[in-house]
Backbone as CSV, one residue per row, in Angstrom:
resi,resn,N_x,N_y,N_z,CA_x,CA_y,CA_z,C_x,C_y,C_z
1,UNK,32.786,-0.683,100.872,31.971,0.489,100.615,32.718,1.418,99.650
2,UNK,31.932,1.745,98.858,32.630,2.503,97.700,32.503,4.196,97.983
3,UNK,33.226,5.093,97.723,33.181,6.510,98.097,32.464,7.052,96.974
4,UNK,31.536,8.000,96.460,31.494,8.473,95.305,31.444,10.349,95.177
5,UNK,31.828,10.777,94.433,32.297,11.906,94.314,31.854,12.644,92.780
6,UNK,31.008,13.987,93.627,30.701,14.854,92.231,31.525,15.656,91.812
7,UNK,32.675,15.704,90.571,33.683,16.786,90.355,33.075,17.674,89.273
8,UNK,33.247,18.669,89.397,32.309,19.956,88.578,34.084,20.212,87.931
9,UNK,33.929,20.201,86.587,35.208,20.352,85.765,34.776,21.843,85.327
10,UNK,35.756,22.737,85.273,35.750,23.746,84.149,37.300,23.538,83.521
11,UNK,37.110,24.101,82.196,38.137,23.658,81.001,38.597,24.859,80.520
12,UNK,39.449,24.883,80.152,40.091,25.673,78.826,39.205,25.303,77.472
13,UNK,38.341,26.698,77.119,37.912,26.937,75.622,38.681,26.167,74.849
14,UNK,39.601,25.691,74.632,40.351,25.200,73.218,39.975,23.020,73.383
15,UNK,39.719,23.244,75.018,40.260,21.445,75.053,38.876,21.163,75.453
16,UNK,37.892,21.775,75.216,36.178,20.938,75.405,36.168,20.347,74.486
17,UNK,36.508,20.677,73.387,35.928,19.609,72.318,36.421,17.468,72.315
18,UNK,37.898,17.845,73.324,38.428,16.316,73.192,38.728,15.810,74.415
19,UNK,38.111,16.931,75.648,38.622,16.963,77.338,37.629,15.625,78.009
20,UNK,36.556,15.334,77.044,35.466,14.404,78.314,35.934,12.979,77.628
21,UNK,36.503,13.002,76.202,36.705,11.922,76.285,38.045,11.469,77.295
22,UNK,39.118,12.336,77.050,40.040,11.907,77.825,39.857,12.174,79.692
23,UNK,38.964,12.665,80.111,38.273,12.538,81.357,37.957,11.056,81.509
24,UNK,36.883,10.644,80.752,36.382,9.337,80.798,36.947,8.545,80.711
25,UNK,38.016,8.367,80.328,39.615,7.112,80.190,40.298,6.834,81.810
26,UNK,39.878,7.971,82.585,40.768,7.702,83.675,40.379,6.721,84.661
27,UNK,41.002,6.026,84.720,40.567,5.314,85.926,39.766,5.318,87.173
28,UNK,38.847,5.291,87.819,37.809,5.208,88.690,36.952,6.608,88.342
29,UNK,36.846,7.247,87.073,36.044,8.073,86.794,34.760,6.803,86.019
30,UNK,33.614,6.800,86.334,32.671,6.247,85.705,31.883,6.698,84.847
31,UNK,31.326,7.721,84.914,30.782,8.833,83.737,31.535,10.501,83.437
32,UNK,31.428,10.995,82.337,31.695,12.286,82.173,30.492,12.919,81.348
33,UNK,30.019,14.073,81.789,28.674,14.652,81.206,29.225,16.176,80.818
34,UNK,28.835,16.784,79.778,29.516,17.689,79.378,28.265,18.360,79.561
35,UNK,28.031,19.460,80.455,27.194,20.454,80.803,27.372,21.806,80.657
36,UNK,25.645,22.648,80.295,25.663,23.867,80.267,25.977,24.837,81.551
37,UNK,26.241,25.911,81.636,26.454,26.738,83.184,27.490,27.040,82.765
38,UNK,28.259,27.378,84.182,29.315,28.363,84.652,30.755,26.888,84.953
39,UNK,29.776,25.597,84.432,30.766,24.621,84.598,31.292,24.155,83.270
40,UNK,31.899,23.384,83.035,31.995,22.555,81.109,31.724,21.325,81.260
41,UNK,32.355,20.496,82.485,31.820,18.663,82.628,32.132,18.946,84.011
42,UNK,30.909,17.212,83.919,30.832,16.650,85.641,31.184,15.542,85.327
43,UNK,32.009,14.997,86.506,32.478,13.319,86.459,32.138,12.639,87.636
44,UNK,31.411,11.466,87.247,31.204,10.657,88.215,32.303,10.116,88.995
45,UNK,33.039,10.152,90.463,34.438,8.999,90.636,33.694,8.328,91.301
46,UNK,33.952,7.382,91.266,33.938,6.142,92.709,35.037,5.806,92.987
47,UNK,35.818,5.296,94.210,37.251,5.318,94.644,36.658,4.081,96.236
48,UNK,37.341,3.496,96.617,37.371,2.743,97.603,37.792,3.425,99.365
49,UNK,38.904,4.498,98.782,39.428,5.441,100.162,39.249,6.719,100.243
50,UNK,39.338,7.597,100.608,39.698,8.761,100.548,41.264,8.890,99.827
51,UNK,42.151,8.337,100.411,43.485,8.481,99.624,43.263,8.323,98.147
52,UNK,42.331,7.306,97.580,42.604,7.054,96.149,41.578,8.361,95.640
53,UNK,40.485,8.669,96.409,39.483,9.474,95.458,40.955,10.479,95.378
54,UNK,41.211,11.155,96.614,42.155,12.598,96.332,43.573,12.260,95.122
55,UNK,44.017,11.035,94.772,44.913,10.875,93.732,44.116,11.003,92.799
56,UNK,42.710,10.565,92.441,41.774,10.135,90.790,41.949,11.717,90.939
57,UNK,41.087,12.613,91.841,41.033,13.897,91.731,42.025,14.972,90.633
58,UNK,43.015,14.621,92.305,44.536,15.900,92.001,45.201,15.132,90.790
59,UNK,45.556,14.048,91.093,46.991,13.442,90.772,46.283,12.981,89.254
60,UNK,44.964,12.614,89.027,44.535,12.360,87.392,43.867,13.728,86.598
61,UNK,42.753,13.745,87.040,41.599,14.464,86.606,42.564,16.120,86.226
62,UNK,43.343,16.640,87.356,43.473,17.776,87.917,44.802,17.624,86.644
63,UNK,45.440,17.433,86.709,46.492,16.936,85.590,46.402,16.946,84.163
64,UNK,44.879,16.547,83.718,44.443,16.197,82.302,44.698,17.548,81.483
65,UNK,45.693,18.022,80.333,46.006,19.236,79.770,44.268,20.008,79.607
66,UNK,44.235,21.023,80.333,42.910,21.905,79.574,41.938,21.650,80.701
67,UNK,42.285,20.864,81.881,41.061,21.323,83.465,42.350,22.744,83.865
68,UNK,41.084,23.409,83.867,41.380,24.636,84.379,41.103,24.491,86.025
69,UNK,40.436,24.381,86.381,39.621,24.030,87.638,38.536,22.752,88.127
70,UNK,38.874,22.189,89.535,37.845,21.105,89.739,37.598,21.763,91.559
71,UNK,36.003,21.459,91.195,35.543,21.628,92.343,34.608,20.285,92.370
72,UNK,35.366,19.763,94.081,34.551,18.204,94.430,33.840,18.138,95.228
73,UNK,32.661,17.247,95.294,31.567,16.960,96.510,31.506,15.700,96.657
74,UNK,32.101,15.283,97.953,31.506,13.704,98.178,30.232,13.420,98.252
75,UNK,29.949,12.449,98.007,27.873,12.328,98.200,28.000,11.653,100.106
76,UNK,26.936,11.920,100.497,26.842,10.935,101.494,25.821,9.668,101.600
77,UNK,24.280,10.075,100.668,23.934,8.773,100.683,23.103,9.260,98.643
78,UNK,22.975,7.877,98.524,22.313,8.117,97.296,21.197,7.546,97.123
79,UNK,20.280,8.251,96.211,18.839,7.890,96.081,18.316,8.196,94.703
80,UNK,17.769,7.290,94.270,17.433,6.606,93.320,15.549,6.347,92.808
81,UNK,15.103,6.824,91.908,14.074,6.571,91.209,13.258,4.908,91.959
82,UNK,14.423,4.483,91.239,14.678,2.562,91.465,13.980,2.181,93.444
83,UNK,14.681,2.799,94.155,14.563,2.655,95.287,13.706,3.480,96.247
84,UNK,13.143,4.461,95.243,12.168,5.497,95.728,10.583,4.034,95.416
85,UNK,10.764,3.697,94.093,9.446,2.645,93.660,9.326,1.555,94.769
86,UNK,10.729,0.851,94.776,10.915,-0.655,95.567,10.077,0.169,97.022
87,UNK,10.642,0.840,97.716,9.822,1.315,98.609,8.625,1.693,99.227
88,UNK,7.918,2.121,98.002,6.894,2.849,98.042,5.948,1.837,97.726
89,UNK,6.563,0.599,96.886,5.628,-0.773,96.663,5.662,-1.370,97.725
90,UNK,6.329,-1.536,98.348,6.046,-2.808,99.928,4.582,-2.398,100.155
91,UNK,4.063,-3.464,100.168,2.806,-3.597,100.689,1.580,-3.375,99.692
92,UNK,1.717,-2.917,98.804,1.065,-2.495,97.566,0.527,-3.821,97.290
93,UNK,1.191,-4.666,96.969,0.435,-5.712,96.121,-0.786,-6.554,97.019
94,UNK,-0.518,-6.010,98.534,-1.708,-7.001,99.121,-2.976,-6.306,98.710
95,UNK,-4.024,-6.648,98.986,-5.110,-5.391,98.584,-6.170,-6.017,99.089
């Protein structure tokens, strides 16, 4: 079972312009989205433990020159477009 985790990045003004690519290089980060708000990027992690998400976190992400701040949310279940349809079709096709 894989863990997955929403990190809300805020940056240092000077390092947005080159911060998501080097976000996105790190290891068990899967996406980086550079967003409007009171945030600068969100990164997708997936991690296998709790021990590894809190190293991708602190020990990578938290590290990268120019995160000023990370605030994280584990997900607990996820839901999907994809699996909202598959669902909602069972039974549909008899008629």
């Amino acid at each position: 079972m894989m863990i997955t985790a929403i990190v809300l990045i805020s940056a240092d003004r000077k390092a947005i312009p080159t911060l998501g690519e080097a976000l996105a290089a790190i290891e068990g980060v899967s996406e980086v989205y550079s967003v409007t708000g009171q945030i600068d990027f969100i990164a997708m992690v997936r991690a296998r433990e709790h021990d590894e998400l809190a190293d991708i976190v602190t020990g990578r992400i938290g590290q990268v020159p120019g995160v000023m701040r990370t605030d994280t949310h584990v997900a607990f279940k996820m839901y999907s477009r994809h699996d909202l349809e598959s669902l909602f079709s069972i039974g549909a096709e008899r008629g």
